[in-house]
N, C-alpha and C positions, 0 to 999 in steps of 0.2 A: 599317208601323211596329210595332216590339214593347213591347206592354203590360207596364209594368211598375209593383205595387202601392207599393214601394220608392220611396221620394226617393233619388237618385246623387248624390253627392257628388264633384265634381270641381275642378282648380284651378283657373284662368283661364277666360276668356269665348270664347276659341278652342275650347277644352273641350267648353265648356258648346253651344257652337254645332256641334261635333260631335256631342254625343250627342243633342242633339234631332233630330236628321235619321235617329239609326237609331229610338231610344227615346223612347217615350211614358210620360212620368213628368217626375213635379217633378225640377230638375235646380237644386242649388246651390253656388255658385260659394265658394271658401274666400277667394278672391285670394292664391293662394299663404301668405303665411305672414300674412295679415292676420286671418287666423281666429284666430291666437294675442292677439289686444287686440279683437276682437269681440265683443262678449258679447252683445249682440242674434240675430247668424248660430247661434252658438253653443249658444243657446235654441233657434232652431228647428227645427238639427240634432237635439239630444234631445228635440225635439218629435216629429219624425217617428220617430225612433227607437225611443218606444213606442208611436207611434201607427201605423205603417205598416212601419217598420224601416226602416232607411239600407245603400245598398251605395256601398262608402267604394272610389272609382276614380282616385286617383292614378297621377302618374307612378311610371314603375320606375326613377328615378334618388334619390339620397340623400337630395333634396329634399321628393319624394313620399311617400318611407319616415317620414320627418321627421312630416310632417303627417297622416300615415294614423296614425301611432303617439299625435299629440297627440290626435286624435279620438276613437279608444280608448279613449285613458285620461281624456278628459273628459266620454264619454257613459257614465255608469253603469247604465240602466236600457234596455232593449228592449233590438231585433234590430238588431246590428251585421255584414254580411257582406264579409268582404274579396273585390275582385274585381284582378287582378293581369294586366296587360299583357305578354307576353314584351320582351326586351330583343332590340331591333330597333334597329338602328343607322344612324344618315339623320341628314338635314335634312328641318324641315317647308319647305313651297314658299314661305310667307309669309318665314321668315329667310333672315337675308344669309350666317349660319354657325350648325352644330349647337349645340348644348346642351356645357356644359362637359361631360359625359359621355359627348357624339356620341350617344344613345339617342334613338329619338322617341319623343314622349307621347301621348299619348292623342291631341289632333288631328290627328297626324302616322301613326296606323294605319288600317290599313282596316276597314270595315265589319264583313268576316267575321273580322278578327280580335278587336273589340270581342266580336262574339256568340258564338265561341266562347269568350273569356274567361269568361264570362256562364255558360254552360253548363258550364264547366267547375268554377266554382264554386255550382254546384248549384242555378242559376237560370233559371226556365224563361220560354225565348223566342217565346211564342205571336203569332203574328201580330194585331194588332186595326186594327178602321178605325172604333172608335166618336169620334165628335167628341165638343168639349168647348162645352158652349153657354154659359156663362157667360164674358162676354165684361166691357171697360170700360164698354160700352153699358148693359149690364145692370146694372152699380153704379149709373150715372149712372139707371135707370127706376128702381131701387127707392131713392135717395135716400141712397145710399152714397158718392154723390160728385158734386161741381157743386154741391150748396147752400151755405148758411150751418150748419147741422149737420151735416153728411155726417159729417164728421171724427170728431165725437163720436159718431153713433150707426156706423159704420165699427169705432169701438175698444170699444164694446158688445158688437156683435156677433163681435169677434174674441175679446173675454174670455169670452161665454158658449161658443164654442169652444173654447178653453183654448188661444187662438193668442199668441204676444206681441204686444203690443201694439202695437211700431213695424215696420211693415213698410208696404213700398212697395203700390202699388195692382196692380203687376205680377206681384209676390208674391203678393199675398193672390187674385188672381185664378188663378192657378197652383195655391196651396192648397185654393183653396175647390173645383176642378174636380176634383181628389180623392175628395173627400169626399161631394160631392151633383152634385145638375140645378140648373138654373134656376129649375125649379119647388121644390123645397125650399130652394134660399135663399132664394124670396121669401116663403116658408112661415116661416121662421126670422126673417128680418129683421121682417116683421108682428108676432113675437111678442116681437121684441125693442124697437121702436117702441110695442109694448101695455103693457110692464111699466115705459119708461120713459117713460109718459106724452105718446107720440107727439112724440118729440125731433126 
């Protein structure tokens, strides 16, 4: 797997299931153009953006260019890096026929074309095999989720990160494996259960 500090930004869940098989990184999904009326996605994209930087991996069809452009122009602040697919012309195996443009996207290339993409845009592909130990389990011991407060002190904890507030537990599991261990979320969640009066 290649480590990478960057949240990727891709469009569908075929995508996003490809690039977790090469890449190790937050990987978020736009749903094609649904990122244009999201405004929750949309926060967290300029979340990571100054906080880790985004490499923004659309399709190479007008679709892609579309959404790579609305991204752009709607992340004002950090590190935005374009990463660009060559135009490869197929079907992926899962359709019944190509893409109105016959080009294949992203889950329709191969591995080594992904990393050289990668590489070509000045991103470097180190191999890593660190795990991620912050697991559902581990929400559920420190009281993040399963109780009758989880919820509340879950969205405490994600404010004193400067996370948005509404995000899934898969998300925020994804996030938080970024940024710490185990051992410092429950370092964090204690002091955030301290200030609000063990919620």
């Amino acid at each position: 797997m290649i480590k990478l500090k960057e949240a990727v930004i891709v469009e569908g869940k075929y995508d996003k299931i490809k690039i977790s098989s090469i890449i190790d990184a937050v990987v978020i999904v736009t749903d094609g153009f649904g990122i244009f009326k999201d405004k929750e996605k949309l926060s967290l994209i300029r979340y990571y953006a100054e906080k880790t930087g985004i490499i923004i991996l659309t399709d190479s069809d007008s679709a892609g260019r579309k959404i790579r452009g609305y991204i752009k122009s709607a992340v004002k602040n950090g590190s935005v890096k374009n990463v660009y697919i060559p135009d490869i012309f197929g079907k992926e195996k899962r359709k019944e026929k190509p893409s109105a443009e016959g080009k294949l996207g992203v889950e329709g290339v191969s591995r080594d074309i992904i990393i050289s993409a990668l590489q070509k845009s000045g991103i470097s592909t180190a191999e890593s095999s660190a795990p991620h130990d912050i697991t559902k389990y581990t929400l559920y011991e420190l009281g993040l989720s399963g109780g009758s407060e989880s919820r509340k002190l879950r969205e405490e904890l994600q404010r004193s990160l400067g996370l948005p507030s509404l995000m899934s537990a898969s998300a925020l599991i994804e996030v938080l494996n970024t940024m710490m261990d185990k051992s410092e979320l429950a370092e964090r969640t204690k002091a955030v259960k301290e200030k609000f009066n063990g919620i």
